[in-house]
Biopython code that builds the backbone (N, CA, C, O; Angstrom):
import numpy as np
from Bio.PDB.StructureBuilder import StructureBuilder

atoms = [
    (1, "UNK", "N", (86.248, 90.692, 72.240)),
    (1, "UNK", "CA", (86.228, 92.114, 72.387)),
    (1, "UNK", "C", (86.371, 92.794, 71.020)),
    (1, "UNK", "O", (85.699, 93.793, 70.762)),
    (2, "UNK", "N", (87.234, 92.272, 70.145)),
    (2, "UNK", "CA", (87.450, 92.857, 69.259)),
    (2, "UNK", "C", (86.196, 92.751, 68.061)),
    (2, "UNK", "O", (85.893, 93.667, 67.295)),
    (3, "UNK", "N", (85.565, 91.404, 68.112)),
    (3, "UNK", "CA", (84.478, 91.447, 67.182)),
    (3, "UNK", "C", (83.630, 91.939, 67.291)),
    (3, "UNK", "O", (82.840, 91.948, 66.347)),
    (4, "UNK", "N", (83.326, 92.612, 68.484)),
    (4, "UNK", "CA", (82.046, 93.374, 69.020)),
    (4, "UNK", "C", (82.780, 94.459, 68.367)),
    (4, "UNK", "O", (82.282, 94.213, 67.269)),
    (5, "UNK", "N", (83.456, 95.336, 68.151)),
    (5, "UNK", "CA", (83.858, 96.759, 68.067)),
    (5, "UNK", "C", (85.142, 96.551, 66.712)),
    (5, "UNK", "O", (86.232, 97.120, 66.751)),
    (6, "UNK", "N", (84.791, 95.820, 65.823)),
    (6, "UNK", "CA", (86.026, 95.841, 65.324)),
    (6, "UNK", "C", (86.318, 96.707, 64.330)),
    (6, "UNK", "O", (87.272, 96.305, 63.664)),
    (7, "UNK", "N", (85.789, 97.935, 63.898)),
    (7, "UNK", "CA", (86.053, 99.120, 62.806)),
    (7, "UNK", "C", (86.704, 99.964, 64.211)),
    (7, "UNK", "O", (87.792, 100.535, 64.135)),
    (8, "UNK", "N", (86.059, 99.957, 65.206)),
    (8, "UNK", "CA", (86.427, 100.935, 66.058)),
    (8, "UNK", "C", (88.216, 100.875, 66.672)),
    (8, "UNK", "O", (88.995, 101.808, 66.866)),
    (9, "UNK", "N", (88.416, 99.303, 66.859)),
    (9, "UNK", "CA", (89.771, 98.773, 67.732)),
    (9, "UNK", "C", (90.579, 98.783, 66.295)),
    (9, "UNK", "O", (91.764, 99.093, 66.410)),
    (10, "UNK", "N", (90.063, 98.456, 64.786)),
    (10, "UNK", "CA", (90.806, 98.806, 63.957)),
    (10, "UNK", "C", (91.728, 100.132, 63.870)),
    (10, "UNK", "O", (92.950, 100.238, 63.773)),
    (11, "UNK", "N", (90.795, 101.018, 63.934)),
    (11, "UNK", "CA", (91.728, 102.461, 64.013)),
    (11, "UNK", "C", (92.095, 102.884, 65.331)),
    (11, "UNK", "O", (92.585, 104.008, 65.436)),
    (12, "UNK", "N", (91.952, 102.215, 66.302)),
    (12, "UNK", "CA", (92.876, 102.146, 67.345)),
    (12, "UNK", "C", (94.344, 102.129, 67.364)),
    (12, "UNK", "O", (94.980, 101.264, 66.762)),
    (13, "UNK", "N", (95.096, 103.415, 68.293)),
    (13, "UNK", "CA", (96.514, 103.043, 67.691)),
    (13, "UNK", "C", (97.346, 101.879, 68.467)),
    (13, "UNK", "O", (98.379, 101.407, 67.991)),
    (14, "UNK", "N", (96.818, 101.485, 69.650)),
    (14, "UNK", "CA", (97.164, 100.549, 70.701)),
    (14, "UNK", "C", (96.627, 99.461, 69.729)),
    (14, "UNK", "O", (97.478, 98.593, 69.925)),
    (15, "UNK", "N", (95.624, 98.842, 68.646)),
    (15, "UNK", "CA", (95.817, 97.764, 68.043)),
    (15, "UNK", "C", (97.003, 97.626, 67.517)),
    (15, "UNK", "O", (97.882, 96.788, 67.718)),
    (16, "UNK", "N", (96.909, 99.098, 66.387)),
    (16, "UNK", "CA", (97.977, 98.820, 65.191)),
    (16, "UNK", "C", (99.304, 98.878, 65.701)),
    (16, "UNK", "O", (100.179, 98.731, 64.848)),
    (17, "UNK", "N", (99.757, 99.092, 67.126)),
    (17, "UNK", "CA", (100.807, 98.862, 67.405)),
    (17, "UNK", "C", (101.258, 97.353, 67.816)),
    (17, "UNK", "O", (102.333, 96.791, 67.604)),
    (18, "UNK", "N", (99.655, 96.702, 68.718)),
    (18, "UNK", "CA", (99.726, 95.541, 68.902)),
    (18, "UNK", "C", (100.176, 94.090, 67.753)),
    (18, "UNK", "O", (100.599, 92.944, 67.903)),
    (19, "UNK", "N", (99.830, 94.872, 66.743)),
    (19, "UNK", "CA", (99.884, 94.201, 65.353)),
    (19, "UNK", "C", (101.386, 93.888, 64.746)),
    (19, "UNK", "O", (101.976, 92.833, 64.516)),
    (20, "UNK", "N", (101.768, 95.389, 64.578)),
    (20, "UNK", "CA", (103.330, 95.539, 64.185)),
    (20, "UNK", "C", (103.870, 94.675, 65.214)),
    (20, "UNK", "O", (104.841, 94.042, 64.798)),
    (21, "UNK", "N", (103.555, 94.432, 66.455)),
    (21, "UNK", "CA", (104.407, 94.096, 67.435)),
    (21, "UNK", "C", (104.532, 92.709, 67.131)),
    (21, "UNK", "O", (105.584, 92.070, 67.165)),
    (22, "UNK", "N", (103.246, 92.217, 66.790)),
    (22, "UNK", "CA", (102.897, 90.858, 66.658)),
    (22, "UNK", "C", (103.671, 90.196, 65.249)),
    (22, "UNK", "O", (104.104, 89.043, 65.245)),
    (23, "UNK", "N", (103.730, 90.752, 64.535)),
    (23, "UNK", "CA", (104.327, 90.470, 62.950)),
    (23, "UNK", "C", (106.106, 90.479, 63.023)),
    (23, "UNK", "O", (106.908, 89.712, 62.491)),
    (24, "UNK", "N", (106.336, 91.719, 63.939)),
    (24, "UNK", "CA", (107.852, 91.804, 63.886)),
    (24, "UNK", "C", (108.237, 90.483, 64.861)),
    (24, "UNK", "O", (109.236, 89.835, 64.549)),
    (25, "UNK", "N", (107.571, 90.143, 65.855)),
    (25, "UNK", "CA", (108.013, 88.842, 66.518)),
    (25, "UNK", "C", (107.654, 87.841, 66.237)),
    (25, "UNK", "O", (107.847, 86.950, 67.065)),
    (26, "UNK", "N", (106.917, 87.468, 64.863)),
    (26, "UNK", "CA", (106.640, 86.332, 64.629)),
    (26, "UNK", "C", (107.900, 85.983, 63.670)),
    (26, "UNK", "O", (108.438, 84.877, 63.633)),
    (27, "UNK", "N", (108.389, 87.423, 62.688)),
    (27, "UNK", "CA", (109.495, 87.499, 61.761)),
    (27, "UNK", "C", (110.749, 86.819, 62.529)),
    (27, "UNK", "O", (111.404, 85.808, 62.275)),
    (28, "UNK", "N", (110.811, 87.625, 63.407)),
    (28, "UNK", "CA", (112.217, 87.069, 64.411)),
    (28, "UNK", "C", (112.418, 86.037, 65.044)),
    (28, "UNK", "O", (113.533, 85.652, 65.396)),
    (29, "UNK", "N", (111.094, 85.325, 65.317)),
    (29, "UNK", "CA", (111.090, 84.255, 65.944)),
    (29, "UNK", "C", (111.633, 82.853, 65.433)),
    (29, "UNK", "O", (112.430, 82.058, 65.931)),
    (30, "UNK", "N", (110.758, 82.846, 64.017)),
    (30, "UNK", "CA", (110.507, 82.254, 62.936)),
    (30, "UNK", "C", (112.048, 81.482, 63.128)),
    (30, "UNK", "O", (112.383, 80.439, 63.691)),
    (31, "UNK", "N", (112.684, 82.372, 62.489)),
    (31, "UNK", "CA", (113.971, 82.050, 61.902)),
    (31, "UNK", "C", (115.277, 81.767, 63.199)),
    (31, "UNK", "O", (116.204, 80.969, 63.337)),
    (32, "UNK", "N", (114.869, 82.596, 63.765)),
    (32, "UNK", "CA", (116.040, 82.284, 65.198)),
    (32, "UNK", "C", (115.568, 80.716, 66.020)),
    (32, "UNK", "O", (116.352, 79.894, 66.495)),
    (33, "UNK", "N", (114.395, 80.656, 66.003)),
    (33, "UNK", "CA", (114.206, 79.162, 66.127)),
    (33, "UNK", "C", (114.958, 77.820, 65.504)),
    (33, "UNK", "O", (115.483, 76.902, 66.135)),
    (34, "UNK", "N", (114.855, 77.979, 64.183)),
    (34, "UNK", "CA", (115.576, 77.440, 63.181)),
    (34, "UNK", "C", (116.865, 77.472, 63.268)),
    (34, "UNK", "O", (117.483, 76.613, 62.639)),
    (35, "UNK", "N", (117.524, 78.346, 63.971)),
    (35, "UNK", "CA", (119.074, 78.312, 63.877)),
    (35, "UNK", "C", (119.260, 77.844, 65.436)),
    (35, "UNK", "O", (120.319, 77.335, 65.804)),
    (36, "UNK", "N", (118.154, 78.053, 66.331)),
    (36, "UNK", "CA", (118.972, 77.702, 67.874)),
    (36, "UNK", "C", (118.565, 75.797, 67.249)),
    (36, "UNK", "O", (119.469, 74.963, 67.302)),
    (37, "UNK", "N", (117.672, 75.551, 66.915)),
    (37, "UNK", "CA", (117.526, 73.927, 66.466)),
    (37, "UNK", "C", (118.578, 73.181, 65.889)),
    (37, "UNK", "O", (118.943, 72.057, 66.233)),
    (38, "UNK", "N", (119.134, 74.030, 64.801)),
    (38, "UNK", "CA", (120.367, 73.677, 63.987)),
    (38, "UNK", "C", (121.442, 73.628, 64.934)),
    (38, "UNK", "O", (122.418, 72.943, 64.629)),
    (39, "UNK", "N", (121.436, 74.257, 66.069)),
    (39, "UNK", "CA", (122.989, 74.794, 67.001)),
    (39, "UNK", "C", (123.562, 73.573, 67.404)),
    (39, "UNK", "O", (122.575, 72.922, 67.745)),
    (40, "UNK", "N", (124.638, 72.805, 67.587)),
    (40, "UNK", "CA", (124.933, 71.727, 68.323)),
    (40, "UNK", "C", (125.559, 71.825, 68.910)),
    (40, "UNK", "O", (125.766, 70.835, 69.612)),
    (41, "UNK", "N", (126.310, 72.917, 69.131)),
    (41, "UNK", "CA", (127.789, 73.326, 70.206)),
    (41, "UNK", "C", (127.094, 73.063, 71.332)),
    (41, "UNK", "O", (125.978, 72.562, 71.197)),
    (42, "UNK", "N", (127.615, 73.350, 72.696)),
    (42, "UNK", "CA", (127.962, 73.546, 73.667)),
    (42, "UNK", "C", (127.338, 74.693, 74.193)),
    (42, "UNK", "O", (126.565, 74.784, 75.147)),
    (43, "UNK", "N", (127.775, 75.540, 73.449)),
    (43, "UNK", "CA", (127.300, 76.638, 73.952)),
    (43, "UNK", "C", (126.738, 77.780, 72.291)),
    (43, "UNK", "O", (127.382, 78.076, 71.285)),
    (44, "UNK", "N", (125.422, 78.094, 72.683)),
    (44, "UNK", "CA", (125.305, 79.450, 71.460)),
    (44, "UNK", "C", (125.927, 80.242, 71.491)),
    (44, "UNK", "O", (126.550, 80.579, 72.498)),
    (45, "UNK", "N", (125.983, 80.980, 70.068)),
    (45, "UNK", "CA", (126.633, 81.761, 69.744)),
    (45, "UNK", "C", (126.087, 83.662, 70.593)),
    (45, "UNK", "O", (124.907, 83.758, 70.930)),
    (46, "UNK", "N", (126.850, 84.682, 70.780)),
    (46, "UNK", "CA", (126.396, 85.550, 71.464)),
    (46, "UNK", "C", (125.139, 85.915, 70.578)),
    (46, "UNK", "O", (124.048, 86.220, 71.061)),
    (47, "UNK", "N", (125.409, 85.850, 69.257)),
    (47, "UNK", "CA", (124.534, 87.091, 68.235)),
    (47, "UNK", "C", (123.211, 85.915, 67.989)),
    (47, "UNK", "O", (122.578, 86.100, 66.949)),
    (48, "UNK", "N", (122.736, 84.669, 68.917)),
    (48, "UNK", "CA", (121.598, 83.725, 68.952)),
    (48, "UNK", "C", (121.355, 83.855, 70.314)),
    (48, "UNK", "O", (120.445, 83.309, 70.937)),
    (49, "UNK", "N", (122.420, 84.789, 70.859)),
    (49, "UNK", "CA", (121.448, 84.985, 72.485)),
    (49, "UNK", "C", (120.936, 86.538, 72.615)),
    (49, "UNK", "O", (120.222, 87.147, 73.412)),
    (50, "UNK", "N", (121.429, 86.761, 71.808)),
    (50, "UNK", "CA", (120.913, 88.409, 71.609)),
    (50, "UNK", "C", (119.910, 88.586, 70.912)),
    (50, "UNK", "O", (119.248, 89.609, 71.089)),
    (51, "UNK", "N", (119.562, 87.714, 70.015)),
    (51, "UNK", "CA", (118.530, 87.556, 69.181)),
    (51, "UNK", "C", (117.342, 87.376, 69.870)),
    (51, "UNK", "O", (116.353, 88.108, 69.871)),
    (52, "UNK", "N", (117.578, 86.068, 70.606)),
    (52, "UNK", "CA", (116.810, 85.764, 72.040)),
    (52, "UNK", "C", (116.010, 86.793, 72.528)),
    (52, "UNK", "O", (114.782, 86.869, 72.562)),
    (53, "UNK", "N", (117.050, 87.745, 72.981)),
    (53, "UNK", "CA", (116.893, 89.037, 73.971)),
    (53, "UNK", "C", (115.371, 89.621, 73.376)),
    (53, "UNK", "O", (114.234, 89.915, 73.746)),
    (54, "UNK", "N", (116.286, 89.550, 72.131)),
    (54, "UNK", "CA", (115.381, 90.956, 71.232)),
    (54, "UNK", "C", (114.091, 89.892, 70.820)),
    (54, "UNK", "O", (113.028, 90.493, 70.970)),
    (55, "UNK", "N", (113.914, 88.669, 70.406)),
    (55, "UNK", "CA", (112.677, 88.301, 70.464)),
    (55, "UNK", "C", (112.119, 88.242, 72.092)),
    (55, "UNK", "O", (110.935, 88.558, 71.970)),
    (56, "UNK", "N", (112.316, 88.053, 73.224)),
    (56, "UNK", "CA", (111.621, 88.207, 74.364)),
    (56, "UNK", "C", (111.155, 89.921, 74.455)),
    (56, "UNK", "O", (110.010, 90.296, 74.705)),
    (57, "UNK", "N", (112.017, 90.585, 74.258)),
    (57, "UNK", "CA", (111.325, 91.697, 74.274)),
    (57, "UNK", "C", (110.078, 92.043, 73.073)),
    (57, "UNK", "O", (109.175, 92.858, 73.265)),
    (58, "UNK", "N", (110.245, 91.292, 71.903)),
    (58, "UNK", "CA", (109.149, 91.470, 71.290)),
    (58, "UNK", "C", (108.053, 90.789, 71.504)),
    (58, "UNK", "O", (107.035, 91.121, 70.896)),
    (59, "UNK", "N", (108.038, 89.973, 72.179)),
    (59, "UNK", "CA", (106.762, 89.118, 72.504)),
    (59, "UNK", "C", (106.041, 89.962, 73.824)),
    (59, "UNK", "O", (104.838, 89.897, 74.078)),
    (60, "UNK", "N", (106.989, 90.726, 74.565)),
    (60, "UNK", "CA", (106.550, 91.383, 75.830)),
    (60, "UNK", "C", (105.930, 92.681, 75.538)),
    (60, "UNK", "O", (105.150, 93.199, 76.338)),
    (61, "UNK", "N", (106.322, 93.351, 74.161)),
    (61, "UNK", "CA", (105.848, 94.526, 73.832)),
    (61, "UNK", "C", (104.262, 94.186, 73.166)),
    (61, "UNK", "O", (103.373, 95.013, 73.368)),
    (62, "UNK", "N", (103.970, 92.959, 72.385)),
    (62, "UNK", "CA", (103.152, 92.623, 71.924)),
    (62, "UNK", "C", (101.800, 92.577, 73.424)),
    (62, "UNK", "O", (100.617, 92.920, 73.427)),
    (63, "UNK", "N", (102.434, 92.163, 74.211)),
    (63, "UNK", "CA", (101.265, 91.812, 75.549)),
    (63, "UNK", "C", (100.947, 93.500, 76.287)),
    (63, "UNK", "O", (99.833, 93.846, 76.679)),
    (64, "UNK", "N", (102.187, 94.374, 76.345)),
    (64, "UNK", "CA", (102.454, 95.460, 76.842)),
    (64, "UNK", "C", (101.246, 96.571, 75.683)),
    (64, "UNK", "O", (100.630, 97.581, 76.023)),
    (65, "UNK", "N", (101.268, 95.905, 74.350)),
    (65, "UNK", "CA", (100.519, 96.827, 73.305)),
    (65, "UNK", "C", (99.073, 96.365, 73.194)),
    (65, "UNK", "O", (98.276, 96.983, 72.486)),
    (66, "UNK", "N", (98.760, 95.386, 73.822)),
    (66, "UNK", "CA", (97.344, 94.578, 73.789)),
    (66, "UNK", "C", (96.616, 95.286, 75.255)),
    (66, "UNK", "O", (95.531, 95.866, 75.274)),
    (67, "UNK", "N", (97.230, 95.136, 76.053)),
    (67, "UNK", "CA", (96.894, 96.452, 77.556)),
    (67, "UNK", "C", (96.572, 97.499, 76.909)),
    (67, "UNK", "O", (95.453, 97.983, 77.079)),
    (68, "UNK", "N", (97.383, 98.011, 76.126)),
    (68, "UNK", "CA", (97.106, 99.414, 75.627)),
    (68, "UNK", "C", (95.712, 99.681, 75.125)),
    (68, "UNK", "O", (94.714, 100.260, 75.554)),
    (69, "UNK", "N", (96.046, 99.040, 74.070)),
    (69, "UNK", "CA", (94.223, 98.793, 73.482)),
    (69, "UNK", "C", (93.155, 99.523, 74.092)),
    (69, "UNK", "O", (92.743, 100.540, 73.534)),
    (70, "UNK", "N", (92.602, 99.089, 75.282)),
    (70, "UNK", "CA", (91.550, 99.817, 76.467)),
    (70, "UNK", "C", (91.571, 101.118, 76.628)),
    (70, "UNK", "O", (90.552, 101.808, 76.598)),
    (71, "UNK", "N", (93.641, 101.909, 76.955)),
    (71, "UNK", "CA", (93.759, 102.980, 76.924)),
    (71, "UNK", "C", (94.039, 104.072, 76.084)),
    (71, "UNK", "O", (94.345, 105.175, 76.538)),
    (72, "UNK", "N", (93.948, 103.812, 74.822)),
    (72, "UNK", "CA", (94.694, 105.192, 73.954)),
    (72, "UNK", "C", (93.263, 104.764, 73.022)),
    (72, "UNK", "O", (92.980, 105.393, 72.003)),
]
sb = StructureBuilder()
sb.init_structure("model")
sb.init_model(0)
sb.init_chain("A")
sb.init_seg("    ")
for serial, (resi, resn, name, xyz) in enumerate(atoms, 1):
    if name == "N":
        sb.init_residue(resn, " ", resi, " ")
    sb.init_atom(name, np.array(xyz, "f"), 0.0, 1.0, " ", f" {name:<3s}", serial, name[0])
structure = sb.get_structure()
């Protein structure tokens, strides 16, 4: 879809949001991965389940901003 139209979905603001969305959860992911791998307790720590949180919600905004796309 996008290579057929891609100057057009470029200045789309439902891309460039899809984008940011995509970059900020790859940032967060990245690294919170790396530390739940490192974890050996028992149990994680709250501020690696919150992290969690906040990367699931960024991966959901990324799918939520790719819908968009079609509409704005």
């Amino acid at each position: 879809m996008v290579s057929e139209e891609a100057l057009k979905r470029y200045y789309s603001q439902g891309f460039r949001a899809k984008m940011l969305a995509l970059g900020l959860a790859i940032v967060v992911f990245m690294p919170l991965q790396a530390m739940l791998a490192k974890n050996t307790g028992e149990r994680a720590p709250w501020w690696l389940k919150a992290g969690s949180a906040i990367s699931l919600l960024l991966w959901l905004s990324v799918g939520l901003a790719g819908r968009a796309i079609g509409f704005l």
